[in-house]
N, C-alpha and C positions, 0 to 999 in steps of 0.2 A: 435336511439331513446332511448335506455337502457342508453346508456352514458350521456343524457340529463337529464334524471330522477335521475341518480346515483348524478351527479354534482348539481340538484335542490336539491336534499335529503341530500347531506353533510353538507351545512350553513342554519341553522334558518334564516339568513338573505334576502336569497336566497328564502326559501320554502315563507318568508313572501311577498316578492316581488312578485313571482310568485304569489302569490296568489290575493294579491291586484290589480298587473296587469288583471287576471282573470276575476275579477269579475269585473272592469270596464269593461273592452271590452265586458262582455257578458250585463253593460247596454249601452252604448255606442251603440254595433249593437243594441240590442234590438229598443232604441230610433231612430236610423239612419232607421232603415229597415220599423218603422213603419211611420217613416217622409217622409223617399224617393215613400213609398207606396201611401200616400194620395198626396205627391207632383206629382207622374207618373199620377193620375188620372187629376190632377189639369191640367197637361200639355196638357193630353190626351182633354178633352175639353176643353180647350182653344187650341187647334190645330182643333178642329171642327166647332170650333165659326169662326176662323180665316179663315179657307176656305171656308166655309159655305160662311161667307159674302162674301169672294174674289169673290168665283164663282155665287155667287146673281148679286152683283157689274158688273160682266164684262158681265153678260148676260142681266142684264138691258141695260147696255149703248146698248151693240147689239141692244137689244129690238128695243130700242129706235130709232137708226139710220135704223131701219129697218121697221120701223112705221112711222117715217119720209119722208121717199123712198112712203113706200105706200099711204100714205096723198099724199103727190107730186104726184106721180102718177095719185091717185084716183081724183086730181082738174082737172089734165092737160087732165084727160079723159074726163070729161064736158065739156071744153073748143075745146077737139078733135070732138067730137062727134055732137058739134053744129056748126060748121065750116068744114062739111064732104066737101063743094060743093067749097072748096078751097083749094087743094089739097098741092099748093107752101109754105103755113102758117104751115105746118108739119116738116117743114125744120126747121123753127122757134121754134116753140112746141118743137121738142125736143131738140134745143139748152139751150132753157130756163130751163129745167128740168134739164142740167146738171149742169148750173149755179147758180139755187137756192142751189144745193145740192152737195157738193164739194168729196162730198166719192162714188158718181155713176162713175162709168166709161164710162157707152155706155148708150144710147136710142134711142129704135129704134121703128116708127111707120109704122106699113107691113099693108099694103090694100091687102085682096084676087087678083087673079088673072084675068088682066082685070077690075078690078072696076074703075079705069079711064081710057078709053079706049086709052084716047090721050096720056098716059104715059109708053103703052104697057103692056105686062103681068105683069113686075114688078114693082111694086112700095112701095120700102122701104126708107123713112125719118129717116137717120143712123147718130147721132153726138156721136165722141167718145172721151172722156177726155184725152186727150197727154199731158204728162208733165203740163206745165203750158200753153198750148191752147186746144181749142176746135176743132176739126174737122167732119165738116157734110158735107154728103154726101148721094145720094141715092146711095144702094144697091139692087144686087138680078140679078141674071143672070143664063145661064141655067148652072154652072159651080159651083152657090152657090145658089139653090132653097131654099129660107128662109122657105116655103111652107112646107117644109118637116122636120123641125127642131124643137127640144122640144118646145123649147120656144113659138113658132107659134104654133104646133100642137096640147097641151096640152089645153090651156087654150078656142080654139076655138073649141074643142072637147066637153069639159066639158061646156064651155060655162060659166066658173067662172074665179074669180082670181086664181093666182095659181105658187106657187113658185118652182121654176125650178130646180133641183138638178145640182149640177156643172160638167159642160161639159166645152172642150176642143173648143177653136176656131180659126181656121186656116184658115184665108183668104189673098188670094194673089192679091187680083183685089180690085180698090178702094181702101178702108183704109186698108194698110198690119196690122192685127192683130195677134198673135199667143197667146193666154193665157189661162188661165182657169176663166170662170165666171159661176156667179149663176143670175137667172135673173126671176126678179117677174114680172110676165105676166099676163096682161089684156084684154080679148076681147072687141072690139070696133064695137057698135052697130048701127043700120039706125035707120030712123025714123018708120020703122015697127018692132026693135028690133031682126032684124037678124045681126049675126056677117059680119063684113063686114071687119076686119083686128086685130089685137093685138098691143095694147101699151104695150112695154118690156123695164123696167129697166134693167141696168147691172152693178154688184158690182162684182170684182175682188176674186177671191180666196183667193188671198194673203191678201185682208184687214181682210179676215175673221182670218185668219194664224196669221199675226201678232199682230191682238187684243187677238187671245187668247193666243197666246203664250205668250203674258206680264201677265198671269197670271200665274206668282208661288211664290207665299206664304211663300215658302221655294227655296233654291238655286237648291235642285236638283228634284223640282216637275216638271210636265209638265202636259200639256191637252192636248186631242184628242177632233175629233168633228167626230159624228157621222150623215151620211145621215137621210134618213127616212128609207130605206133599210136596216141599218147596216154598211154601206160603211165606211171607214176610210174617211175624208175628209181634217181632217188636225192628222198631228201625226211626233214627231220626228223623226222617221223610214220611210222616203218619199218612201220605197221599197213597204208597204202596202198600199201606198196611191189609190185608186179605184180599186184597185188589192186583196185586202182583206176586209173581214169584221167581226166584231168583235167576229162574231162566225167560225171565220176559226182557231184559236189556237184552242179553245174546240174541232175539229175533228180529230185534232192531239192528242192530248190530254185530256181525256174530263176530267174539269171544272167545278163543277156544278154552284159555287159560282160566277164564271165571264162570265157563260151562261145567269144568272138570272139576274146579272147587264146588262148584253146586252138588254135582254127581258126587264127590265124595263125601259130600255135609250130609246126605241122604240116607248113605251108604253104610253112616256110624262111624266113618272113618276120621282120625286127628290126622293134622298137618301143618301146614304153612305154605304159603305162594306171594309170589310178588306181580302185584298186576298193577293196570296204568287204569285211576279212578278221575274221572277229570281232567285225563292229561297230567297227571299226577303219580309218581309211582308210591303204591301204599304196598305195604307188609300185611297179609291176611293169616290169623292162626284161628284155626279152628275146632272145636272139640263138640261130641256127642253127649250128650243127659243121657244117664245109665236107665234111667226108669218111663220116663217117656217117648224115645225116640224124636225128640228135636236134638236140634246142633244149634251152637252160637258160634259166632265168628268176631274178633275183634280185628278191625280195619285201625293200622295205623300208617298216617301221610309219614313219608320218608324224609320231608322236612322237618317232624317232628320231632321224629328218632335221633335224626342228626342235626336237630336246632345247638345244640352246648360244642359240639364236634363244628358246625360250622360256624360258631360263634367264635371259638376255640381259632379254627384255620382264617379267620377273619383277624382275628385280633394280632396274630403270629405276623402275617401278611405284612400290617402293615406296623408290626414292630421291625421286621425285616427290612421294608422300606425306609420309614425313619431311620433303622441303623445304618442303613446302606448309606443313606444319604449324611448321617455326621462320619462314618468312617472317611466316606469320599471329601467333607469341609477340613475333617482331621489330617487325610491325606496332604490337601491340596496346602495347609498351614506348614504342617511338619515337613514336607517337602520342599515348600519353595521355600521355608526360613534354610533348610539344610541346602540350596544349590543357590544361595542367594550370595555367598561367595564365589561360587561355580562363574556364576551371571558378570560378577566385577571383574575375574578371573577372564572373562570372555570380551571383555568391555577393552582391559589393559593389555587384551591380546591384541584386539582391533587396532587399537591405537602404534601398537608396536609395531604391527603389519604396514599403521599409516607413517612409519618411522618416527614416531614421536617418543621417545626416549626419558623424555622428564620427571613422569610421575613413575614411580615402582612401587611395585604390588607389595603390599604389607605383611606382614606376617602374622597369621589368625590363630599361632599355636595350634589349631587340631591337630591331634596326633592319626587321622585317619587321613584317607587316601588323596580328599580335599586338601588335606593344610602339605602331604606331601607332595600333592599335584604344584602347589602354589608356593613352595621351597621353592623346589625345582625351574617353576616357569621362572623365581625370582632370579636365581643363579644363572640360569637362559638369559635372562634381561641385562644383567650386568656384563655377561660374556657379550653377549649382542654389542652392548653400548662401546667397551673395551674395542670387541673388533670395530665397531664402526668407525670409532675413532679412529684410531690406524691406519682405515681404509681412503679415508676422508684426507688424513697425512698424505699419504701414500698417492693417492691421485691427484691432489696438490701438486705433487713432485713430479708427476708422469705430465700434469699439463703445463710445467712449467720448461721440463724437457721439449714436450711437444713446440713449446712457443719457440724455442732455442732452435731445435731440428727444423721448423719450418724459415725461421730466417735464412738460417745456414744454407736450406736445400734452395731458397730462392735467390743467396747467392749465387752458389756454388750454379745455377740453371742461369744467372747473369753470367759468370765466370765464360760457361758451356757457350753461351751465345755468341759472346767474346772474342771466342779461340776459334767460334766457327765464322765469324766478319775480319777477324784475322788472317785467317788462310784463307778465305774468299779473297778479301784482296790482294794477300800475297801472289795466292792463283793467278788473280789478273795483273798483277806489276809484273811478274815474272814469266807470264806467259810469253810477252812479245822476245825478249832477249831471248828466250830458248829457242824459239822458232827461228833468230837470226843464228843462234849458231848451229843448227840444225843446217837451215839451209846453204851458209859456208860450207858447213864440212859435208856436203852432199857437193859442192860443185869441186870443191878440191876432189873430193873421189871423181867425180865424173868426168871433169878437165883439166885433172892436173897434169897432162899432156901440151895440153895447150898451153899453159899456164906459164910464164916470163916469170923470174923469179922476182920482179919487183911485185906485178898481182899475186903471187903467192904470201911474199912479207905481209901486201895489204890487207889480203883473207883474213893471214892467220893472227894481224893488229886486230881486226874486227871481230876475230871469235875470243879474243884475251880482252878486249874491251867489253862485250857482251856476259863473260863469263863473270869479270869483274863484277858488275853492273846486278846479276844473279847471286854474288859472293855478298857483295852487300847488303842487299834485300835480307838473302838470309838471317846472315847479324841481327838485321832490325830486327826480325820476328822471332828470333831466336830469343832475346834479350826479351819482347815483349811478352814471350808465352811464359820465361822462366818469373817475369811479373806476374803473370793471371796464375800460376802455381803456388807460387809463395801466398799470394793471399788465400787460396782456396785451402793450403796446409792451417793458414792461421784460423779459420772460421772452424774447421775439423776440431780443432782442439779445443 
């Protein structure tokens, strides 16, 4: 990372790129993040609208074919009911009910036991839809007591209609059937309104199965249908099928969220929830069958929902990438062709700073702040050169003074030395004579009592001789200093 920074920090070119890059990508995300935000929501409902209706959609059609069953039914029970005293016309009846109605599979009309005595204890009017025929037949033997079978038992119990939860049917005698059906049951009343048998539709498991299973929205949704109990009834996992109910994960595991969906799916109630399936979060809508009392629920993965949205923020990504990265080649080209005079600019600086004068920086015409930077250094460079020359004159002349001023001064320090072995010896030539006339004219003071006038003349021969002697000296050094001046005048000049 330090190596990255070291090498963004060496080129202006560079720090500029980087940085232009920078602040694009930080509006770049800024805009993408708050675009993709309100776009997740847009998806997010319109994934609710979309299942919403699916799941409206394939539960009306249910509805529908399931209200049609009961209409059919609810005529063919009139017509049962007022034709009790012709037992052979049931064979008929429920031929007819399969034929108006082409997604029934079986109808079957069971008289109590003994209510035509001449037909024995059983007597059930059974047509069941095969392929593309019909087959009727009566049923009921002691081997398959109808008597004791939901479908019979339930509704003559309750003495209503009454929809049958899906049961298994295995019969070997008569019409071999082995399947699973659901079957809306009607008791069949006398004329004193005592039950006297059940009129029973039967719809197939499987139609239920494959109407719902065409419902998914998305590729990897699915539905489940639940009993009135809870029961699995249809569900991709045919393991849980009557063997589980929707609150058997929650005891394994407790759920509160896919408890409460369960509780509602029970309840009749529509909704929606978002729970974790697999460590997965999935979107569950759910709605109630108007006529039977089950619920379906379609289960859709959240990746599903948002596979195009994250395809979508996938693809943006890494258009934003690539761009980011020709912006920053486009930077790093268009900026360093534009400071690439800057750089020569910096080069012809150096070299001016190394006092090299030679080359002058050219002139690039731009009319922006570059080609006015590099006027400018130009007219710099010529004053430079100008003054240096001058300068260069000009201390020529101070070091030629200089040489001038130091000869002169190591005369003029000859001269000084001179004047001072001069008077040094004059000191000494002329010290003895002073001291004799010193001591003369101390003894005339002191004796000149005593003193004969011929030692007096002598004295004062001796201090005129001495004095002479001092008069001369002076001369000489007189004469010799007014030499060491003259010449020192001459060197001054």
């Amino acid at each position: 990372m330090k190596w990255v920074i070291r090498y963004v920090r060496s080129s202006l070119s560079r720090r500029l790129s980087f940085w232009v890059v920078v602040f694009v990508a930080a509006i770049f995300t800024t805009a993408f993040t708050l675009m993709f935000s309100e776009t997740r929501e847009v998806v997010r409902e319109e994934a609710w609208n979309k299942a919403t209706k699916t799941i409206e959609g394939a539960v009306l059609h249910i509805d529908n074919t399931l209200h049609s069953a009961e209409v059919a039914a609810n005529n063919m029970l009139v017509v049962i009911e007022s034709h009790l005293d012709q037992p052979d016309l049931m064979f008929d009846y429920s031929r007819k009910v399969l034929e108006s109605n082409p997604n029934l599979t079986g109808c079957s009309i069971s008289f109590e036991p003994y209510y035509y005595k001449e037909k024995g204890r059983y007597f059930c009017a059974y047509s069941y839809h095969n392929a593309d025929s019909i087959q009727t037949k009566q049923v009921g033997t002691d081997y398959y007591q109808y008597h004791c079978m939901d479908w019979y038992l339930i509704p003559s119990l309750l003495d209503k209609p009454y929809w049958i939860e899906p049961y298994y049917e295995d019969t070997k005698e008569g019409i071999v059937i082995k399947d699973i059906f659901s079957s809306y049951s009607l008791p069949i009343h006398d004329a004193k309104n005592q039950v006297v048998g059940v009129l029973s539709i039967d719809i197939r498991l499987d139609w239920f199965s494959s109407t719902i299973s065409k419902i998914k929205p998305y590729p990897h949704s699915y539905s489940i249908l639940l009993g009135k109990g809870g029961t699995y009834l249809v569900h991709p996992d045919t393991t849980k099928l009557f063997y589980e109910t929707v609150f058997t994960q929650t005891m394994e595991h407790e759920d509160s969220i896919w408890r409460g969906i369960g509780e509602a799916m029970l309840a009749g109630e529509t909704g929606n929830h978002i729970v974790n399936i697999n460590d997965e979060p999935c979107y569950v809508f759910y709605k109630p069958f108007k006529y039977t009392g089950w619920s379906v629920a379609i289960i859709c993965p959240e990746s599903d929902i948002f596979a195009s949205y994250n395809k979508l923020y996938r693809t943006a990504r890494i258009i934003m990438a690539v761009g980011l990265l020709l912006l920053l080649v486009f930077c790093l080209v268009i900026v360093d062709r534009n400071l690439r005079s800057l750089r020569r600019l910096a080069n012809f600086t150096t070299l001016t700073a190394e006092g090299d004068f030679a080359d002058e920086v050219p002139d690039s015409k731009r009319p922006d702040e570059i080609g006015t930077l590099q006027r400018r250094f130009r007219k710099m460079q010529q004053a430079l050169r100008q003054y240096i020359g001058q300068l260069r004159q000009e201390t020529e002349t101070l070091e030629q003074q200089n040489q001038e001023l130091g000869i002169a001064y190591n005369r003029i320090k000859e001269e000084e030395q001179l004047k001072t072995n001069v008077l040094h010896q004059m000191s000494e030539e002329m010290e003895q004579p002073v001291r004799n006339i010193l001591t003369e004219a101390r003894s005339i003071c002191d004796y000149h009592h005593d003193l004969t006038a011929e030692d007096f003349g002598s004295t004062v021969d001796d201090m005129l001789a001495n004095t002479n002697q001092v008069t001369t000296l002076l001369d000489k050094y007189l004469q010799e200093a007014q030499g060491i001046g003259v010449g020192a005048e001459k060197m001054g000049a």
